[in-house]
C-alpha positions in Angstrom: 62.9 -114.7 15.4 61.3 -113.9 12.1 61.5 -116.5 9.4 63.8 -114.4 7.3 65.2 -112.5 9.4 68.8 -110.9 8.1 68.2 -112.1 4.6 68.1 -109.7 1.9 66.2 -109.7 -1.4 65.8 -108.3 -4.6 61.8 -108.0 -6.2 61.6 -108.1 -10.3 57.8 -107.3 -11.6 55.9 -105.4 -9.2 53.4 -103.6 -11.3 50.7 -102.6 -8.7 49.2 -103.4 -5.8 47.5 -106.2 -7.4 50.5 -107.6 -8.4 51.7 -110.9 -7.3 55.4 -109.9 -7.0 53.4 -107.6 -4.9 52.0 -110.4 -2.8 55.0 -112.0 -2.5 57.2 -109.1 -1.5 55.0 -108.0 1.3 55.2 -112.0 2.7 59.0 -111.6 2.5 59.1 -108.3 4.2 56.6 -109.2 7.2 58.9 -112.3 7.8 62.1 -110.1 8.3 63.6 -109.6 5.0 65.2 -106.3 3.2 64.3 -106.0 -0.4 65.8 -104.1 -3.1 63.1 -103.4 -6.0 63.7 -102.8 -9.5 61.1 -101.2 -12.3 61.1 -101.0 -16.1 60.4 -97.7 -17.2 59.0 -94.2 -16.2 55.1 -95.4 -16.7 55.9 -98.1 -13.8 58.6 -96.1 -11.5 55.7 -94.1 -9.5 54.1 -97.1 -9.2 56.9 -99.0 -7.4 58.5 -96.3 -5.7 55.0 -95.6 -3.9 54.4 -99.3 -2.9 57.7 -99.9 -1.9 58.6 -97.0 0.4 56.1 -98.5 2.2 59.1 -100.6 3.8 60.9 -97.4 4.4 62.5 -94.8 3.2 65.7 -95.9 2.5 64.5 -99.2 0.1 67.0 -99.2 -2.9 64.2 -99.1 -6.1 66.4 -99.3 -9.3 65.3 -99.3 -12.9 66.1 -102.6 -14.9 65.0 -103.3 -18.3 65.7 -107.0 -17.9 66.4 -107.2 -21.7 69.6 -105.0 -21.5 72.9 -106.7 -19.8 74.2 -103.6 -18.8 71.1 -102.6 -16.8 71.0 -106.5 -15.2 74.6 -105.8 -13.9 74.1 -101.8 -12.8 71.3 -103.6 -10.5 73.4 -106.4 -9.2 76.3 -104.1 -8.2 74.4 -101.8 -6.4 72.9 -104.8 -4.3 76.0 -106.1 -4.1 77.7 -102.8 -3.1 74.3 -102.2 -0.4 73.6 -105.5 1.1 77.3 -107.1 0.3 75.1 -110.2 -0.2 71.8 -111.3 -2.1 69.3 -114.4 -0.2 66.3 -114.0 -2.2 65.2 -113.2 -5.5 61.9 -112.9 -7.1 60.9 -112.6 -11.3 57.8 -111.8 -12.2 58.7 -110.6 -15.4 56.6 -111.1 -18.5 55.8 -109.9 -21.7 54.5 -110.3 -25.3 53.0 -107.9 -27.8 49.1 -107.4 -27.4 48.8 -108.6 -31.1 50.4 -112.1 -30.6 47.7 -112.4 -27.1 45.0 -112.7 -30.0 43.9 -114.8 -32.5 45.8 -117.7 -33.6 49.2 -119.1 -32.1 50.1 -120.1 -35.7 50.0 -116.5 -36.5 52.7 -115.7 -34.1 55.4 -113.2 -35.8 59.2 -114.2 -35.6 60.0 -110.7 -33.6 56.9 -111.8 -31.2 58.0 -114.3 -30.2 61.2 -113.7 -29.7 60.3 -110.7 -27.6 57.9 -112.6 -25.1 61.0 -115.1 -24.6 64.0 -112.9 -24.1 61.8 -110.9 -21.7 59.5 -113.4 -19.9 62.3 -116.8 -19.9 65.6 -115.6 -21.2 66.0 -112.9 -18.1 65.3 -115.4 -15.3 69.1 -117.2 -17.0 70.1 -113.4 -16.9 69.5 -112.9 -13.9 70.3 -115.9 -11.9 73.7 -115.7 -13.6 73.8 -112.2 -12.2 72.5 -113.0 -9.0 74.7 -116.2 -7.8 78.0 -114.5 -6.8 75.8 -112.4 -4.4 74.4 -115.3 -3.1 77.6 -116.4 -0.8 75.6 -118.3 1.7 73.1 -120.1 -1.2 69.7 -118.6 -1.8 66.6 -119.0 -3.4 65.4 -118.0 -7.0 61.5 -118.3 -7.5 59.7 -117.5 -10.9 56.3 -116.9 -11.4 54.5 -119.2 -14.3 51.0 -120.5 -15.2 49.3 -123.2 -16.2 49.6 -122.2 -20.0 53.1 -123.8 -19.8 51.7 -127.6 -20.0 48.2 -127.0 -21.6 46.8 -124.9 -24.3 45.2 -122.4 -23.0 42.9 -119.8 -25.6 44.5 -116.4 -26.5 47.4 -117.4 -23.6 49.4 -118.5 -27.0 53.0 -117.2 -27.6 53.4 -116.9 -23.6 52.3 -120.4 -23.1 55.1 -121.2 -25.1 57.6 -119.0 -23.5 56.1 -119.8 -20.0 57.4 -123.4 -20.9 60.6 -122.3 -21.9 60.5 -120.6 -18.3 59.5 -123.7 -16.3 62.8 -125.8 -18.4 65.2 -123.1 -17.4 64.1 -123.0 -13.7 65.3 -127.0 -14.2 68.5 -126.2 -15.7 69.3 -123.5 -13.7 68.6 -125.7 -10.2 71.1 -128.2 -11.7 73.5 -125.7 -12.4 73.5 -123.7 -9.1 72.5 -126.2 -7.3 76.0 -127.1 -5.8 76.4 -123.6 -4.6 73.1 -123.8 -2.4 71.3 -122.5 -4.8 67.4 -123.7 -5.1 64.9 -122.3 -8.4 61.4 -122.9 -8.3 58.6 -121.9 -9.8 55.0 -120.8 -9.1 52.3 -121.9 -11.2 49.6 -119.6 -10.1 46.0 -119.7 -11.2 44.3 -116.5 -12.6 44.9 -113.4 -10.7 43.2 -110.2 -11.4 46.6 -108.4 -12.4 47.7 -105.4 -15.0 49.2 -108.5 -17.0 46.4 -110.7 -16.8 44.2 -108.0 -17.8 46.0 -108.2 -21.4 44.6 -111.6 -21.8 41.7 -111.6 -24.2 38.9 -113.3 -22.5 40.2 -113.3 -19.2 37.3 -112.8 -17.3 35.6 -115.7 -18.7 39.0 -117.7 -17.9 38.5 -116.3 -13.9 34.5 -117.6 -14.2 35.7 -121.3 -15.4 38.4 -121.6 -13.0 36.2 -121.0 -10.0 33.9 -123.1 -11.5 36.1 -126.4 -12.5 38.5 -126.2 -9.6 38.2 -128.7 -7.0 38.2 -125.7 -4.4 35.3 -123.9 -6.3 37.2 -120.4 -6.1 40.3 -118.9 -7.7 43.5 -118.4 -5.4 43.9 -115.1 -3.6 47.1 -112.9 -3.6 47.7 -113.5 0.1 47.8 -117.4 -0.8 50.6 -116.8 -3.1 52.5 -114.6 -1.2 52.5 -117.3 1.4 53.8 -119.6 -0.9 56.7 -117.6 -2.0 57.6 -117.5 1.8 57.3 -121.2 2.3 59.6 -121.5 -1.2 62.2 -119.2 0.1 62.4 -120.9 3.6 63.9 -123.5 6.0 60.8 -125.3 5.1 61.4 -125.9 1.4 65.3 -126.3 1.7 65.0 -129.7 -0.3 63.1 -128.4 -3.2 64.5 -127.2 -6.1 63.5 -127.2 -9.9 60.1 -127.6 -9.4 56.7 -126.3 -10.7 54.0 -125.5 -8.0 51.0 -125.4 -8.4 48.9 -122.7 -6.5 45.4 -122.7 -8.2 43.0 -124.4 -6.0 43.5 -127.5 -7.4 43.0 -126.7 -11.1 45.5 -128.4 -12.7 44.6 -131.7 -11.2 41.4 -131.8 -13.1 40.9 -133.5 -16.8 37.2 -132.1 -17.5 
């Protein structure tokens, strides 16, 4: 039998093909799951609707601007009134204005950084509180963060910031929902060639140093985290909850 085989999912931040929630998604899918994707905006809903009816026709693709409560619950009660009941769930939703992704973190505007929490931390609360009546039988929440949440990293800035404000909300929230067999993680992923990433001044040099520095002398692959968001979701991981993993060859382990 597949690993998750009659579970059902819901996908937040497919981009691309190069995205991780990409990645992820298509691990979930090969191991027997039924997803339910969701896209912000017209520029992105080609995108998504392209990738993901490559799992069939009838995949439910909704539109969720994850800073809008009535859009979170539209989503949830169609899944709800689809699948009758929710296993997985995947956010890989982040943001901050290009502006505040340059230049100095002490020149971060109020609005900025409000933005790049409400959108890249606040939602995961959002959406977990959404999510957890649909998930009947427990499930598993996973997040996507990076390393920028512990250490300064150069033009990462304001999301560094709000990244950490993710990684303490996936603890909270594992408390919280964790009596209703309810596990949050996150993923710490090293640099992936993404749309996001791509917004990242400097990033190529940041994908150069990372291969260089890490103890594995290469930077992960998408396939490598979408096998880690299986193993997060699965029988495998059913003890772990509230924690950070790292999946960057062994970057994070390294002082100089």
């Amino acid at each position: 039998m597949s690993l998750l085989a009659g579970k059902m999912g819901i996908v937040f931040g497919v981009a691309n093909k190069r995205s991780i929630a990409w990645a992820i998604a298509q691990a979930w899918h090969s191991a027997g799951a039924k997803l339910a994707f969701t896209y912000q905006g017209q520029r992105l809903k080609e995108n998504v609707e392209e990738l993901a009816g490559a799992f069939g026709p009838d995949t439910l693709i909704l539109p969720c601007d994850v800073t809008k409560d009535d859009e979170i619950a539209a989503v949830f009660k169609t899944v709800g009134d689809k699948f009758g009941k929710l296993n997985l769930l995947l956010h890989a939703v982040a943001f901050a204005p290009k502006d505040a992704l340059e230049g100095e973190f002490v020149n971060t505007s109020r609005e900025a950084f409000r933005i790049a929490h409400d959108v890249s931390a606040y939602s995961l609360v959002a959406l977990a509180r959404a999510a957890a009546p649909l998930m009947l039988d427990g499930g598993s929440i996973v997040a996507m963060s990076y390393y920028g949440a512990e250490k300064v990293v150069p033009h990462y800035n304001v999301m560094g910031v709000a990244k950490a404000s993710l990684e303490a909300s996936t603890r909270y929230l594992a408390y919280d929902l964790g009596p209703k067999k309810i596990r949050v993680n996150c993923i710490s992923a090293g640099p992936v060639n993404t749309l996001a990433a791509r917004g990242i001044g400097g990033f190529n040099e940041m994908l150069k140093h990372y291969e260089a520095h890490a103890p594995l002398k290469r930077n992960v692959l998408p396939e490598e985290l979408g096998a880690t968001g299986l193993f997060l979701v699965s029988d495998g991981a059913a003890a772990i909850t509230g924690q950070v993993l790292y999946v960057d060859c062994g970057y994070q382990i390294m002082g100089m």
